[in-house]
Residue frames as a rotation matrix with the C-alpha (Angstrom) as fourth column:
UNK 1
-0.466 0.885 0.007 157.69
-0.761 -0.405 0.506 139.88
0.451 0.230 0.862 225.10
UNK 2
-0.605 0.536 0.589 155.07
-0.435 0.398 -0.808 137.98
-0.667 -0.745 -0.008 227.63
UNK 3
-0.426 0.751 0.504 152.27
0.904 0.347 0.248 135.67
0.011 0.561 -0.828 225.95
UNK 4
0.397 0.853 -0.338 149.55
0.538 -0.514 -0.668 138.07
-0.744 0.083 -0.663 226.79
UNK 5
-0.019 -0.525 -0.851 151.64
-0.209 -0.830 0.517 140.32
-0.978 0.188 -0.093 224.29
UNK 6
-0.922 -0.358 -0.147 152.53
-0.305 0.439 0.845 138.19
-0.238 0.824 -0.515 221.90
UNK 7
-0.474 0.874 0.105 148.75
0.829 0.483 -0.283 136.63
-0.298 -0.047 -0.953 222.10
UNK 8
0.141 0.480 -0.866 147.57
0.273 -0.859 -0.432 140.21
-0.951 -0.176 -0.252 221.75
UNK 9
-0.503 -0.782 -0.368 149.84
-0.359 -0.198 0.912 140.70
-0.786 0.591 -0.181 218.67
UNK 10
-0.948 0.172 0.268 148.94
0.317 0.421 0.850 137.51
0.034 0.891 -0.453 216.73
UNK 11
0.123 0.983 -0.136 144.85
0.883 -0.170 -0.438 138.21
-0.453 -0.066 -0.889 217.56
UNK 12
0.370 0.127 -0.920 145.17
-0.436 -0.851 -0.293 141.85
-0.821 0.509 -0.259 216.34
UNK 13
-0.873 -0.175 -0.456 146.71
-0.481 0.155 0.863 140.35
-0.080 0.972 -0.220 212.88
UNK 14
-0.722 0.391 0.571 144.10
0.445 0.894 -0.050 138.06
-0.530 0.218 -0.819 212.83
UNK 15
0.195 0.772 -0.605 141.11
0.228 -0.636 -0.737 140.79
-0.954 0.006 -0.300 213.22
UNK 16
-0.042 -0.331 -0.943 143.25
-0.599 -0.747 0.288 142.75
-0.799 0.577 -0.167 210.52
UNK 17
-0.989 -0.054 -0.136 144.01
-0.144 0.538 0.831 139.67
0.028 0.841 -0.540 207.61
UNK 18
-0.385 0.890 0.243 139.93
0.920 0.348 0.181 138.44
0.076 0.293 -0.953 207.90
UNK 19
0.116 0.419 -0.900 138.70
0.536 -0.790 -0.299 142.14
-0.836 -0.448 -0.316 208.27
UNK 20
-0.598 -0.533 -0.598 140.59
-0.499 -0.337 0.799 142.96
-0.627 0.776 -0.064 204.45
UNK 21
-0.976 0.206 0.075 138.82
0.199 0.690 0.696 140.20
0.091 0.694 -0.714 203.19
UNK 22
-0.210 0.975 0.075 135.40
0.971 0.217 -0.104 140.55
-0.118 0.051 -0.992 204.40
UNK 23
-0.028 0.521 -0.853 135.38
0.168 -0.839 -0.518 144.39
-0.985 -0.158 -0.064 203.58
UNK 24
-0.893 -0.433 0.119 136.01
0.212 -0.173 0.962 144.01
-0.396 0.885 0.246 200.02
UNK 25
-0.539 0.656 0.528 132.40
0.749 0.088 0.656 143.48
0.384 0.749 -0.539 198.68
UNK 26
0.419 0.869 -0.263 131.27
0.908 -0.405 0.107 146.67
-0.013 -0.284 -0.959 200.71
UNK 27
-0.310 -0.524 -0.794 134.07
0.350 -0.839 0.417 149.28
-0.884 -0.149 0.443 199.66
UNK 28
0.746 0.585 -0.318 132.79
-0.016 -0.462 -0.887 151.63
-0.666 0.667 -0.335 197.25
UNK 29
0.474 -0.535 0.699 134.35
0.705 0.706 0.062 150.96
-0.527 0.464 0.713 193.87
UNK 30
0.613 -0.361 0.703 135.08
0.088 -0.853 -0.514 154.68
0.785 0.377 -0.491 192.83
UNK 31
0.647 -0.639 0.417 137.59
-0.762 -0.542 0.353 154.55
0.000 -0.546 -0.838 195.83
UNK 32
0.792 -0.610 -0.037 140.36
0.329 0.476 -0.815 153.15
0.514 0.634 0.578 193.90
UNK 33
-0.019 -0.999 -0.035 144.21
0.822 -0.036 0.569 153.17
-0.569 -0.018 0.822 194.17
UNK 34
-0.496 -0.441 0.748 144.07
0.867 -0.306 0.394 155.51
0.055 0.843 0.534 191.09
UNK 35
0.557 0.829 0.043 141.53
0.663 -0.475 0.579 157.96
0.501 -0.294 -0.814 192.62
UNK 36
0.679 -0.506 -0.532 144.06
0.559 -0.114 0.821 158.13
-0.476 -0.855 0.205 195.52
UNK 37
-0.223 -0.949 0.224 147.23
0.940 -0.148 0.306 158.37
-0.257 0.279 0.925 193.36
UNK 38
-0.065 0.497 0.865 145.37
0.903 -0.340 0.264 161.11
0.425 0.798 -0.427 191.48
UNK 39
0.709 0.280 0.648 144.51
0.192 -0.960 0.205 163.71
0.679 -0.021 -0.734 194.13
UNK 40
0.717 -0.552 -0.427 147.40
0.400 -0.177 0.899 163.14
-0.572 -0.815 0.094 195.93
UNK 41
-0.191 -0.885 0.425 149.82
0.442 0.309 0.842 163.65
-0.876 0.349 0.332 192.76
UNK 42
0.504 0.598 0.623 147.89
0.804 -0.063 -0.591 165.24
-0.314 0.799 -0.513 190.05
UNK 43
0.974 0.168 0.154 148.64
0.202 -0.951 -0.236 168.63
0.107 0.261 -0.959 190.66
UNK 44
0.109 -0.956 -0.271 152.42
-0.554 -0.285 0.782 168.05
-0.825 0.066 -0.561 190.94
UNK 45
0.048 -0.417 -0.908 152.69
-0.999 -0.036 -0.036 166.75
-0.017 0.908 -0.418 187.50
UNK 46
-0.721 -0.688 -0.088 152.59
-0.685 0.726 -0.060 163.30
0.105 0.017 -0.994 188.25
UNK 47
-0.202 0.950 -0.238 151.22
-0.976 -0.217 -0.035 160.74
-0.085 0.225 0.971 186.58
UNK 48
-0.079 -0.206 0.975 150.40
-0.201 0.962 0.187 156.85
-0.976 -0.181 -0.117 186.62
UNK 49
-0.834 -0.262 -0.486 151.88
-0.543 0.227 0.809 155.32
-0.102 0.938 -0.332 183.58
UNK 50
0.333 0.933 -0.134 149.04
-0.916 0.286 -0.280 153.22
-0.223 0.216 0.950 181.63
UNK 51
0.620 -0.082 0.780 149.19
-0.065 0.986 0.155 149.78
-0.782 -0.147 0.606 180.98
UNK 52
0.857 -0.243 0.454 150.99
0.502 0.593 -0.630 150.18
-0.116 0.768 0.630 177.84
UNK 53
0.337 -0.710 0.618 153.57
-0.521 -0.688 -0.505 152.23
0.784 -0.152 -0.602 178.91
UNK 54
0.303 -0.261 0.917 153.94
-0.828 0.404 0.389 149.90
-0.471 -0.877 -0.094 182.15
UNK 55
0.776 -0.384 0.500 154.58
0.457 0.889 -0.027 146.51
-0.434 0.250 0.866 179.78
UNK 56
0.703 -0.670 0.238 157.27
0.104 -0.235 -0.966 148.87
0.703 0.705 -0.096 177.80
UNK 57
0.460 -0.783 0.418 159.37
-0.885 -0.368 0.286 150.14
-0.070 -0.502 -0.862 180.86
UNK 58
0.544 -0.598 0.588 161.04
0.110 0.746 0.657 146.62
-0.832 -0.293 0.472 181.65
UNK 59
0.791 0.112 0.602 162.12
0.561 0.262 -0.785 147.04
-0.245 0.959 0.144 177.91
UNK 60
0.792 -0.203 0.576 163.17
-0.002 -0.944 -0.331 150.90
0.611 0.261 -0.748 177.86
UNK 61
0.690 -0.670 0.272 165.39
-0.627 -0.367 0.687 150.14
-0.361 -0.645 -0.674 181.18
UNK 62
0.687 -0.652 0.321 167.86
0.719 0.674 -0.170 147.25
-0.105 0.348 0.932 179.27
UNK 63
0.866 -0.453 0.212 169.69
-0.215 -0.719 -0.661 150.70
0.452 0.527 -0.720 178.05
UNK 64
0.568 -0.726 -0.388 173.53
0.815 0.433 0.384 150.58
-0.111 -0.535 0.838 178.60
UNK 65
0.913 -0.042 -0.406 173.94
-0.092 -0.990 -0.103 153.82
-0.398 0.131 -0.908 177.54
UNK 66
0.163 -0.824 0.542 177.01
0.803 0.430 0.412 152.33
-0.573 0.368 0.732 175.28
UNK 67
0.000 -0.309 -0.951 176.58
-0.147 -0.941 0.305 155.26
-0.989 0.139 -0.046 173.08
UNK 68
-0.728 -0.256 0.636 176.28
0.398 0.597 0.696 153.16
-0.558 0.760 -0.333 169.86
UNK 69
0.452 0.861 0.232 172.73
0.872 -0.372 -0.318 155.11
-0.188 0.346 -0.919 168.66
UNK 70
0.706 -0.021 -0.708 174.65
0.056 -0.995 0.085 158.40
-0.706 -0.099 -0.701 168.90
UNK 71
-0.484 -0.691 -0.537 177.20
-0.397 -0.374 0.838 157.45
-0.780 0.619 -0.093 166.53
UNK 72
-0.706 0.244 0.665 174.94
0.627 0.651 0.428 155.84
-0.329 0.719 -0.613 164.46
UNK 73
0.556 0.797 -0.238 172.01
0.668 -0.598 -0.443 159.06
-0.495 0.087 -0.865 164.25
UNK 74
-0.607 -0.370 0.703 172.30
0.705 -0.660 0.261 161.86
0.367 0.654 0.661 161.54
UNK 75
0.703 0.618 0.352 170.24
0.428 -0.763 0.485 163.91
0.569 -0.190 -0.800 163.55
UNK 76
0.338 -0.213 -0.917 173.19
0.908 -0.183 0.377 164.57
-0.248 -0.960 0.131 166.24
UNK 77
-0.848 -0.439 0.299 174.69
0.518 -0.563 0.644 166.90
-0.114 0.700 0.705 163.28
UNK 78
-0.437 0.585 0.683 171.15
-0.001 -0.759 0.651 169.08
0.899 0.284 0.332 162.98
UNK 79
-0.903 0.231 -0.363 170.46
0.392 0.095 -0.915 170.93
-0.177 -0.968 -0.177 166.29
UNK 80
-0.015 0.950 0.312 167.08
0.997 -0.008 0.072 172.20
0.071 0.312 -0.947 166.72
UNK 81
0.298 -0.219 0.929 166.52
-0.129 -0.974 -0.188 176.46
0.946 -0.064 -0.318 166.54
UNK 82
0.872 -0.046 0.487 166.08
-0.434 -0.534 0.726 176.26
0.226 -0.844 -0.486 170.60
UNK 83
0.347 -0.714 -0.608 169.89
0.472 0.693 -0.545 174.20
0.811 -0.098 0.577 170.99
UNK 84
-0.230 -0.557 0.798 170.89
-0.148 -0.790 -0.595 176.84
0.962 -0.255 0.099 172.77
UNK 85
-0.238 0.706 0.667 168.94
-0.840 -0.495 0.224 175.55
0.488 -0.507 0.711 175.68
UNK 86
0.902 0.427 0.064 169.57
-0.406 0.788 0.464 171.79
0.148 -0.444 0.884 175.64
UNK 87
0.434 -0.673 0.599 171.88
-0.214 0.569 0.794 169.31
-0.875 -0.472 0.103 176.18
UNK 88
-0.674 -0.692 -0.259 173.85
-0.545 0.229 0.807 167.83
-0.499 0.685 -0.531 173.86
UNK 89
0.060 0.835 0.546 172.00
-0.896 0.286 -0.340 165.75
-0.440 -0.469 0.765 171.24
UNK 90
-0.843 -0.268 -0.466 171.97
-0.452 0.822 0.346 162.29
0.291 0.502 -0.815 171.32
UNK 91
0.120 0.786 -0.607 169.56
-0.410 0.596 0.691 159.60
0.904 0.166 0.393 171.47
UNK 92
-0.304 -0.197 -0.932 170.86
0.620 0.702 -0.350 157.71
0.724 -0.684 -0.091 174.07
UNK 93
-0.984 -0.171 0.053 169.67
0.034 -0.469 -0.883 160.54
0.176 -0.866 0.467 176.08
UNK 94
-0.246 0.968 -0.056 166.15
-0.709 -0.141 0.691 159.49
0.661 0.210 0.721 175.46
UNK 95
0.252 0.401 -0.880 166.08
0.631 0.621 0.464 156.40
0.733 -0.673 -0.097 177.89
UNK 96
-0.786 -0.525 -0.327 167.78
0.515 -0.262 -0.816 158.90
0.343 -0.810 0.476 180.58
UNK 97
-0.670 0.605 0.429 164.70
-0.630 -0.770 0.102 161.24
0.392 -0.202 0.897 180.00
UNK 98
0.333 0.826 -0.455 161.91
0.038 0.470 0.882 158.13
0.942 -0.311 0.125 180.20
UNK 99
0.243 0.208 -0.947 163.62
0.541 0.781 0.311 157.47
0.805 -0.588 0.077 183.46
UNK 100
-0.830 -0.083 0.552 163.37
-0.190 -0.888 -0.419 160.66
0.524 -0.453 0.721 185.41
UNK 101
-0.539 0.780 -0.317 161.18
0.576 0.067 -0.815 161.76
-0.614 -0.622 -0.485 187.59
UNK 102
0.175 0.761 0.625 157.70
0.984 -0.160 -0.081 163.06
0.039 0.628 -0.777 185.73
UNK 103
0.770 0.179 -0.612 158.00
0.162 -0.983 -0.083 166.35
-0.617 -0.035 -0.786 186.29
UNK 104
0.068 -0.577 -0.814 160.85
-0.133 -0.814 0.566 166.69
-0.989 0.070 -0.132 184.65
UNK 105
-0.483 -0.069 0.873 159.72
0.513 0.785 0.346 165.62
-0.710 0.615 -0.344 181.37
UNK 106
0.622 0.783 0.025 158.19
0.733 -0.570 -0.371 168.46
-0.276 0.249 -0.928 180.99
UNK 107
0.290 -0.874 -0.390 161.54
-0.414 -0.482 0.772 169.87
-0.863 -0.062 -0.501 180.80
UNK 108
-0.510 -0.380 0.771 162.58
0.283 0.773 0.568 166.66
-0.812 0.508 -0.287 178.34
UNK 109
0.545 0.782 0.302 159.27
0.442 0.037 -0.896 166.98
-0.712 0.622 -0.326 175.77
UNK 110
0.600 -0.123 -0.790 161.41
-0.636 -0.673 -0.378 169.50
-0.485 0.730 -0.482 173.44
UNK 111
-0.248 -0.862 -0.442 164.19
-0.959 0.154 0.237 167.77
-0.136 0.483 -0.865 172.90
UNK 112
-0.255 0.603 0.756 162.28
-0.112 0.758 -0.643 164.57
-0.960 -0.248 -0.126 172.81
UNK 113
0.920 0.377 -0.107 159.86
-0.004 -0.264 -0.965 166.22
-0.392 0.888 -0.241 169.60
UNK 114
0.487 -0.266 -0.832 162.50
-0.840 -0.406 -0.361 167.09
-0.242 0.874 -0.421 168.02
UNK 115
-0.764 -0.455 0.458 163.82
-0.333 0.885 0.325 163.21
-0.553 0.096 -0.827 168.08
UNK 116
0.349 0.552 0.757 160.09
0.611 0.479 -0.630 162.02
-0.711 0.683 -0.170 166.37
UNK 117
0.746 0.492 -0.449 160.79
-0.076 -0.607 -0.791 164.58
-0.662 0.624 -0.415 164.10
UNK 118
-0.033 -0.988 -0.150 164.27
-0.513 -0.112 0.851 163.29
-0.858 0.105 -0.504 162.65
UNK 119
-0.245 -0.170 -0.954 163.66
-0.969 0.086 0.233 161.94
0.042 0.982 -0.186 159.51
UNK 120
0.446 0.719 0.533 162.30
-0.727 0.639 -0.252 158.36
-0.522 -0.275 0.808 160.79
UNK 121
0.270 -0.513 -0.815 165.72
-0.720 0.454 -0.525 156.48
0.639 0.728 -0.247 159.43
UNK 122
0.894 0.250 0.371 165.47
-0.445 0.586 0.677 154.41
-0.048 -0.771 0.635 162.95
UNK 123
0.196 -0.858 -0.475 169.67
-0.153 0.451 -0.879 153.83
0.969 0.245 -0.043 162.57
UNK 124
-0.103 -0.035 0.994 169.38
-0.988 -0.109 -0.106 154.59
0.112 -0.993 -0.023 166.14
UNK 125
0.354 0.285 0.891 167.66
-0.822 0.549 0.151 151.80
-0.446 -0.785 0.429 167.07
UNK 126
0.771 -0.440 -0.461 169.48
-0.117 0.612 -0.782 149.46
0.626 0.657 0.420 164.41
UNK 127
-0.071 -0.955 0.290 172.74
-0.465 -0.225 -0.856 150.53
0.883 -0.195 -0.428 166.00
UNK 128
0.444 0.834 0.326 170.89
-0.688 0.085 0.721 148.83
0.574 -0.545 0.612 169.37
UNK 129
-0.771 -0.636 0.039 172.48
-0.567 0.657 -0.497 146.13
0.290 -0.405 -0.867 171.16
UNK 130
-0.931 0.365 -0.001 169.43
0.245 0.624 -0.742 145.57
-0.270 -0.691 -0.670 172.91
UNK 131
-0.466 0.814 0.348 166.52
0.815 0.242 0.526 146.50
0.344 0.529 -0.776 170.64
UNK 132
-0.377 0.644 -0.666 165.56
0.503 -0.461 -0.731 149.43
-0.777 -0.611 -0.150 172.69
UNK 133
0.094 0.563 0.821 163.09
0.990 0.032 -0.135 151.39
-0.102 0.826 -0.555 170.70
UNK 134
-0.671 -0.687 -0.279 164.35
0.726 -0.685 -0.063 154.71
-0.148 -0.245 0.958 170.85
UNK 135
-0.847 0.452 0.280 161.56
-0.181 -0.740 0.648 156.63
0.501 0.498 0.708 168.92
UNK 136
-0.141 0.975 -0.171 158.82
0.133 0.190 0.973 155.03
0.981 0.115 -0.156 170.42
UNK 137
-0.217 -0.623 -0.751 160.26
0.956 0.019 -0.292 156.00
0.196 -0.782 0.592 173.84
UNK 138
-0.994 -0.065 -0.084 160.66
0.046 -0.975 0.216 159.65
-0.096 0.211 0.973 172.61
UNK 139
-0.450 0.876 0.174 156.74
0.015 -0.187 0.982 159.29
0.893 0.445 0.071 171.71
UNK 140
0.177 0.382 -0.907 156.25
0.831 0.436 0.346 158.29
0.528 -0.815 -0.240 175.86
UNK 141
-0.779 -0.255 -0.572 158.38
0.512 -0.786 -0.347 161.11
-0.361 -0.564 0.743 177.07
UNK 142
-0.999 -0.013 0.037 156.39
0.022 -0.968 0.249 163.51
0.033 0.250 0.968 175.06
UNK 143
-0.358 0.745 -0.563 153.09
0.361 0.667 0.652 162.04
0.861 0.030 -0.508 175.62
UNK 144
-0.072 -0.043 -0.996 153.84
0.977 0.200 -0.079 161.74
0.203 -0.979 0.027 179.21
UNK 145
-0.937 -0.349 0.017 154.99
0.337 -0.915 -0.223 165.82
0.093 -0.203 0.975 179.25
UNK 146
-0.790 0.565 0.238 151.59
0.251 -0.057 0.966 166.45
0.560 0.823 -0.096 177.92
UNK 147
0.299 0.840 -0.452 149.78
0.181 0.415 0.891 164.97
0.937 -0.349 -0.028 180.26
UNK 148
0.008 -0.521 -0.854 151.75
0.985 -0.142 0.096 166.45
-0.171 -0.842 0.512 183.03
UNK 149
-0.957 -0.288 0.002 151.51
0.286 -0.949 -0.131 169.75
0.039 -0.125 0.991 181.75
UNK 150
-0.350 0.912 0.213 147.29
-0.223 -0.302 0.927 169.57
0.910 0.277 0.309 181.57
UNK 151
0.260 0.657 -0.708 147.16
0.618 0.451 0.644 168.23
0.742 -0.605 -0.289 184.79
UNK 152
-0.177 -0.249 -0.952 149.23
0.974 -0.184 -0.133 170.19
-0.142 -0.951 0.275 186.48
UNK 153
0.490 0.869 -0.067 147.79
0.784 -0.473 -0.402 173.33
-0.381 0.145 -0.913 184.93
């Protein structure tokens, strides 16, 4: 590459790095990141996590999927009416749902509900190695579903 190139190069970065800065105080503040995400992504079910769901993920991914909640839950022994339709249940299959893609959580929500609904004896998350909260997890997935099935209509 020739100066005049290279001279061309760094000048165009310049323009660009002091051009970012001096347009901030004149971009309209309804044209967000989250505006963006929104109409690009709404209608496919997908949604930006909120701030308290974003400080939990670092948490929710520790899972080792050891299997130590599933022998430790008395729910794995009462399927719900629709079993016929899910997976096996165990807990441990509740960090696999959080970490899907969003759409399919809408898929996940049932068998999720039917984890808040277990009797709230939290051996699961006793049985833990790593503290994950299992139930309060299951409350994100099914949350999340929610809010992925109203947006996406």
């Amino acid at each position: 590459m020739g100066f005049g190139k290279t001279a061309l190069s760094i000048a165009n970065l310049g323009v660009r790095f002091w051009a970012h800065f001096l347009k901030k105080p004149f971009v309209n503040p309804e044209e967000t990141g989250r505006r963006r995400f929104d109409e690009n992504f709404r209608a496919d079910g997908l949604l930006p996590y909120t701030a308290e769901h974003a400080a939990r993920l670092p948490l929710y991914e520790t899972c080792l999927n050891c299997g130590l909640c599933d022998a430790a839950c008395a729910s794995v022994a009462r399927p719900p009416p629709t079993a016929h339709r899910l997976p096996p249940l165990q807990p441990s299959l509740i960090p696999v749902m959080a970490s899907r893609a969003q759409p399919l959580f809408r898929a996940s929500a049932e068998l999720a509900a039917f984890y808040l609904a277990c009797g709230e004896c939290k051996k699961c998350e006793e049985a833990c190695p790593n503290g994950i909260p299992i139930r309060e997890m299951a409350k994100m997935v099914v949350d999340r579903a929610l809010l992925s099935r109203a947006s996406a209509g």
